[in-house]
N, C-alpha and C positions, 0 to 999 in steps of 0.2 A: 971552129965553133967554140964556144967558150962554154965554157965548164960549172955545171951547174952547182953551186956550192951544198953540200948538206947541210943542214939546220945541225947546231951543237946540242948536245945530249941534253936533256936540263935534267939534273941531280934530282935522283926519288927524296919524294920528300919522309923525313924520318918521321915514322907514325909509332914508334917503340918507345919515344919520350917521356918518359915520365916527371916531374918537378917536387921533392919530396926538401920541405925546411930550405926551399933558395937552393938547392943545388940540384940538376940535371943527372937522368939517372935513362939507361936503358931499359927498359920493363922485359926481362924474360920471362917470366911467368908471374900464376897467379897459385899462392899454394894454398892448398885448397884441406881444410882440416879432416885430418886421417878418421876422426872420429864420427863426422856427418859422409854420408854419404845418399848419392842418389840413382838408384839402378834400376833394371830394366828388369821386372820378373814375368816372364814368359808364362800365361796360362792361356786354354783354351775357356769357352763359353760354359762348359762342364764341370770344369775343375774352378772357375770359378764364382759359377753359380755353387757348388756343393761348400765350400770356403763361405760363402756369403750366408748360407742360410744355417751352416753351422754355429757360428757368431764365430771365427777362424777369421773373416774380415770383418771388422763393426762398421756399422751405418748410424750409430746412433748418437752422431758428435755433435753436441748440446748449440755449436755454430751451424751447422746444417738446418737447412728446410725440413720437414717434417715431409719423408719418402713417400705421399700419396699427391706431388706438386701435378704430377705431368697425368693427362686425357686418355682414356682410351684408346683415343685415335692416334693421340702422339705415340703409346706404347704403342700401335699397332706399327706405325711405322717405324719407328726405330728396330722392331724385330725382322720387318721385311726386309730392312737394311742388313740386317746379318743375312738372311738366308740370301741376299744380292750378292754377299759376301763384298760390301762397299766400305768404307772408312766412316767410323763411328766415332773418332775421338779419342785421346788416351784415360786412362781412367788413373786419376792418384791417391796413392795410401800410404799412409804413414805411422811410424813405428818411435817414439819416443825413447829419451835416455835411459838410463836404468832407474833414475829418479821420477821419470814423466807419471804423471796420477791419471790423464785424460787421453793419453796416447799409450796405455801400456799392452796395448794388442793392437795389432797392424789395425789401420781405422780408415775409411773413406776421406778425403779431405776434396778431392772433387768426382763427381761422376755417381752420386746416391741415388739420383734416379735412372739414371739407365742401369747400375746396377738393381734394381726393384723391380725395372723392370723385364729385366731376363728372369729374374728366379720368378714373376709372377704367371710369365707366360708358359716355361717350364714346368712351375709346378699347378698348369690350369685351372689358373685363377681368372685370365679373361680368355677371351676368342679376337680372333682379328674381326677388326670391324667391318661394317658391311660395304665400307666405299674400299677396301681395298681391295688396290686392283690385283688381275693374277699374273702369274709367273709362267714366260714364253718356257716351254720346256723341249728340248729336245727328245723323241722316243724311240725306240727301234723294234718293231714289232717282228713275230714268227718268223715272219717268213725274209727278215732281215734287210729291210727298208725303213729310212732313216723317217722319220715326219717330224712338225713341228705342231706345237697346238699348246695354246693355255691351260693352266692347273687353277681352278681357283682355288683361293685363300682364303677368301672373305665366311664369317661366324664357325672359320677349325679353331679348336682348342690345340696345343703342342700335342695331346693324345693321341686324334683324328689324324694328325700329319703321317705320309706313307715314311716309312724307317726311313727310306736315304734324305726327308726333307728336314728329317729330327736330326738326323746324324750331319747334316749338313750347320745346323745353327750350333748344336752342343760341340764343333769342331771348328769354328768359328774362330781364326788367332787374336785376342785380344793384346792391346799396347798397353802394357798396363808398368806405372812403375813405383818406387817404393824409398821413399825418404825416412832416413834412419839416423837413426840417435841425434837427432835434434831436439831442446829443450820444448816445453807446452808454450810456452810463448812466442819462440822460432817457427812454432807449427803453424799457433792461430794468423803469426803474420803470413807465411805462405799461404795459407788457406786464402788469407783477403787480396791476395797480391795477386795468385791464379783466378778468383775471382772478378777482380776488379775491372778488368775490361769486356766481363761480360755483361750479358741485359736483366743480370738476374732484378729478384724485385726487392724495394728497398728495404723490408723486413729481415732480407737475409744479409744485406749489409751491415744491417743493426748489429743481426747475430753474431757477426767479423769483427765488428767494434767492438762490441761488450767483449767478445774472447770468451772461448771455453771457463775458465773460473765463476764468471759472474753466470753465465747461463744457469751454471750449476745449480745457482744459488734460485735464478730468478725463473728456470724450469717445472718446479714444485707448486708455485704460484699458477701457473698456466693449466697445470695437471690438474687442478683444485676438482674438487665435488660440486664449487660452486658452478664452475660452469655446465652442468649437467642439465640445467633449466634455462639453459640462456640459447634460444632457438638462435638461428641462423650467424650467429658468432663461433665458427669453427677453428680447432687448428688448422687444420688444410689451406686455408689463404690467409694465416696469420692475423685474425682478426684478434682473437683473443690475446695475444701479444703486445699488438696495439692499442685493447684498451689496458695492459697490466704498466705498459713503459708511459702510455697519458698520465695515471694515475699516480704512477711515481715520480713526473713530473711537478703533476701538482702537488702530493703532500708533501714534495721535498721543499716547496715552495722556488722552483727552478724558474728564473726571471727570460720568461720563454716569449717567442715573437710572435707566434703561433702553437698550436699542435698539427700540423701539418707532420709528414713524412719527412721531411730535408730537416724541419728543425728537430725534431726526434731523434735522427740521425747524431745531429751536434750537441743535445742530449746526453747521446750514450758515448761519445764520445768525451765530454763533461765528467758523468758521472764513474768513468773507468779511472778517471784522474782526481776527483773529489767526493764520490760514493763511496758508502758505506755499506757491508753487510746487513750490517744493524736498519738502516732502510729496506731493504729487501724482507728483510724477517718482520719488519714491522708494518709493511704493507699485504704478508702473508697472513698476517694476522688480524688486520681488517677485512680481509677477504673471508676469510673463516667466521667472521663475527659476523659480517653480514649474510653469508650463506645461513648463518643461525637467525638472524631476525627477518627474513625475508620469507623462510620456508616454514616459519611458526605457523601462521595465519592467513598463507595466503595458499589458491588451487594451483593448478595447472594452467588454466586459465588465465591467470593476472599476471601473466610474468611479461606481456607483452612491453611490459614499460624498459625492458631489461635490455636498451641496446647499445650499440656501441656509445654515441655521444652521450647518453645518460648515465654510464656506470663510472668513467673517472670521477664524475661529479659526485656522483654517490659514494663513492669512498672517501672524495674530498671532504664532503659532507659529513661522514660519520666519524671521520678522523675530527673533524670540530667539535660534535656531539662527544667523543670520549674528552674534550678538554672541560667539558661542564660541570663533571664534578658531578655526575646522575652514573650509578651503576647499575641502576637496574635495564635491561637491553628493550624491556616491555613497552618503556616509553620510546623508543626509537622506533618501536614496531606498531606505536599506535601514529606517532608523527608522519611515520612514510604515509600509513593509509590514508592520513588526515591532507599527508601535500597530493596526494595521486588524482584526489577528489574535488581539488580545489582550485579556485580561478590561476593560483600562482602557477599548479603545474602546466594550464593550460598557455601563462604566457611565457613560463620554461620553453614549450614546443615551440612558440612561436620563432625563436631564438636557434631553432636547434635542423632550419632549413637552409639549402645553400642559398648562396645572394648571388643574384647574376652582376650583380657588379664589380665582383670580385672582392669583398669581405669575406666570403667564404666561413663554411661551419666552423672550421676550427682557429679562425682568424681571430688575435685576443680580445678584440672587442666584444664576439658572440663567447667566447669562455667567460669573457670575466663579469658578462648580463645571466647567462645561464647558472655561474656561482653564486652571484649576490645575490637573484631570484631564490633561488634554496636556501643560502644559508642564513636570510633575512627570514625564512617564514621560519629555519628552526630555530632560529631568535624570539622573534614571536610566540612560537608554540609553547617551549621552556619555559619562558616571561609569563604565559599563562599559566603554566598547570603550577609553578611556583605560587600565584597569587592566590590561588583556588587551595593552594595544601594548607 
């Protein structure tokens, strides 16, 4: 019988190669700087809700979402998930050089709302919701027979919960870890990088772009007094954000495709590379001058014209008005009333609806009819009370 030959070995192939300036090199390691590091710090549910609400971990990193993003119902269930005792995700923080301004207390960089939402439910701020479902519990009664039978869950505060179901979530091991002595700018890019392959929304991308420094700047702005009268434009879905980065769009005079989201996006990405402080402060300052001429004269009531697509405009608007050479604010507070009232602002609106054909509101066609609409009539308006002085 003839001998079945073996096949010859074929040679592993080398995967340690490395090519450094034309010449071939082994790769035995990768060394890795004694001064960052990135470690594994062990807390339960307890100890790290009492850290978090101490400010001992901060959540308040000027790139993060603002900690009210996530639903009742979502916190409800992500707490049932701990008392399931099921895998919730690692949670990261980090702790800057000795130098770091925005990292110099261990800081959230991902996981702000699931941690908001344990300290909220801990410290019964909500109740589980009413669709949640209950928990199969095993029991063993008197007379020492095992049963099984649901607990409900649905509208307990963490107070109402029997001790072993509290003692069960506040013992809860968190995966939590902790990147250290890396520069603010080492941070902001991990922030975007852990990020980046999630669904978050594209506001909080922004906030990854701009990077901790400029939020700083462009934070104060969003906090304003002004928005205090401006109904359904909240922080919580980042509206007021969006109209602060439109707005500084336009008076930077940024040669935009749209104001859409994506191009916002390339924007701040723009403006990280050729923005200035000095824009930010000088946009803070329109904002403040118009909080002053808008609450001169007007109620509670009127403030409906205040929305998202009209207010870049209106700063674009009174950034033009301060180039006139008029310092009195009174005539700016008599022109808004005089456009609010008038056929121009009515074919402002008309400009300010989606088009089903995909021109879209903030398509530059509908900005740049909605601009010249307004700042044609405050050309006009000037033009007159000059001729009449």
């Amino acid at each position: 019988m003839e001998k079945i030959k073996s096949k010859a070995t074929q040679p592993k192939e080398v995967t340690s190669a490395i090519e450094v300036d034309g010449k071939i090199y082994n790769l035995l390691s990768i060394d890795l700087a004694s001064d960052r590091l990135v470690k594994e710090v062990p807390y339960n549910v307890g100890e790290y809700v009492r850290k978090f609400d101490s400010g001992d971990i901060a959540g308040e990193t000027p790139t993060q979402r603002t900690p009210d993003q996530w639903s009742k119902q979502k916190k409800s269930r992500f707490i049932l998930s701990l008392l399931l005792n099921r895998p919730v995700g690692a949670i990261l923080t980090a702790k800057g050089n000795s130098d770091s301004l925005n990292y110099a207390r261990k800081t959230i960089i991902d996981g702000l709302q699931r941690s908001t939402a344990m300290s909220d439910y801990i410290n019964n701020r909500f109740t589980f919701t009413k669709d949640t479902p209950p928990i199969k519990c095993r029991y063993k009664n008197d007379d020492g027979k095992i049963i099984s039978e649901n607990y409900e869950l649905a509208g307990k505060k963490f107070s109402r919960l029997p001790k072993v179901l509290q003692e069960s979530i506040l013992e809860y091991r968190l995966t939590t870890y902790l990147y250290e002595g890396f520069t603010d700018d080492e941070l902001d890019n991990i922030m975007y990088c852990v990020n980046n392959g999630a669904s978050f929304k594209p506001f909080q991308k922004m906030r990854i772009v701009l990077g901790t420094a400029i939020m700083e700047e462009i934070q104060p702005v969003c906090d304003g007094v002004f928005w205090e009268k401006t109904e359904n434009i909240t922080a919580k879905n980042d509206n007021i954000l969006g109209c602060v980065i439109r707005s500084l769009m336009l008076v930077t005079g940024y040669d935009y495709n749209n104001l859409g989201t994506s191009e916002m996006t390339k924007f701040c990405e723009h403006f990280t590379e050729n923005g200035s402080i000095k824009d930010i402060t000088k946009l803070d300052t329109l904002f403040n001058q118009l909080n002053g001429i808008i609450h001169r004269k007007m109620n509670d009531d009127e403030y409906t014209f205040l929305t998202p697509c009209f207010i870049p405009h209106l700063i674009a608007n009174l950034n033009k008005f301060n180039t006139m050479g008029i310092a009195d604010d009174t005539v700016y507070t008599a022109f808004l009333n005089d456009f609010l009232s008038s056929e121009s602002y009515t074919e402002f609106n008309s400009h300010c609806k989606k088009i089903a054909s995909g021109g879209g509101l903030y398509s530059r066609s509908s900005v740049e009819k909605r601009q010249a609409i307004f700042d044609n009539a405050l050309d006009m308006y000037v033009s007159s009370i000059r001729k009449t002085a």
